[in-house]
C-alpha positions in Angstrom: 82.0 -26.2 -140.8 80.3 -29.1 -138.5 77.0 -29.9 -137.9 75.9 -28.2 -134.6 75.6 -30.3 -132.3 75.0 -27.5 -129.3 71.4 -25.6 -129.0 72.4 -21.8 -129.0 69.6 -20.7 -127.0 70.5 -23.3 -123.9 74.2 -21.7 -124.2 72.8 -18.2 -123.3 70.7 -19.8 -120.7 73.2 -21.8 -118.7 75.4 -18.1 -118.9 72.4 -15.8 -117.8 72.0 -18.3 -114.7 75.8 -18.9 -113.9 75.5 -15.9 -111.5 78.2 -14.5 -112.5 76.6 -11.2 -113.8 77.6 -11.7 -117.6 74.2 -11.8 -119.5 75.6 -12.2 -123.4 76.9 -14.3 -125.3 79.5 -13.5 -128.3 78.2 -14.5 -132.2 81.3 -17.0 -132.5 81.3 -18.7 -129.0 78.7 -20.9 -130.0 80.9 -22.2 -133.3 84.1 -22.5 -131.2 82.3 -24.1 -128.8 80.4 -26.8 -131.2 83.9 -27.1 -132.6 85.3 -28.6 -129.4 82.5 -30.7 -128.8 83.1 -32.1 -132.2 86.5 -33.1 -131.3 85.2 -34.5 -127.7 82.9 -36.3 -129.8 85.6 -37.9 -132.5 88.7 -38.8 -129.4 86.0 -40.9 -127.0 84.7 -42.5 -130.5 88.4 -43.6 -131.4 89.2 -44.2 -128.0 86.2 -46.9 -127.7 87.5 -47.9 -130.8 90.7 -49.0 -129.4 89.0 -50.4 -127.1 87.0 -52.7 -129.2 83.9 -51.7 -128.5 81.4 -50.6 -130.6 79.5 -48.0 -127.9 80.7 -44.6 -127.0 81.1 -44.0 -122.9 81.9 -41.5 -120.5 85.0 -43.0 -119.6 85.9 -42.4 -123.3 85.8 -39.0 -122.4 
């Protein structure tokens, strides 16, 4: 497993005030979601990379 990188309680948050009417949160969307993060995280770091540059950007993204 990763290191979280997401804050749980700001997941259940951001859904409670989407307006949408759903108010919970499943145990495993906050794993699945850090997981996807994590690979966000690792493309824009090997895409900066091959950019030769040694900072991480949005545009990396």
């Amino acid at each position: 497993m990763t290191e979280m990188v997401i804050v749980k309680s700001k997941i259940k948050e951001i859904v409670s005030q989407s307006g949408e009417g759903i108010n919970a949160v499943a145990g495993d969307f906050a794993d699945v979601l850090n997981e996807k993060v994590n690979v966000l995280i690792k493309e824009a770091c090997n895409r900066a990379k091959g950019n030769k540059r040694s900072t991480v950007m949005a545009k990396d993204l």
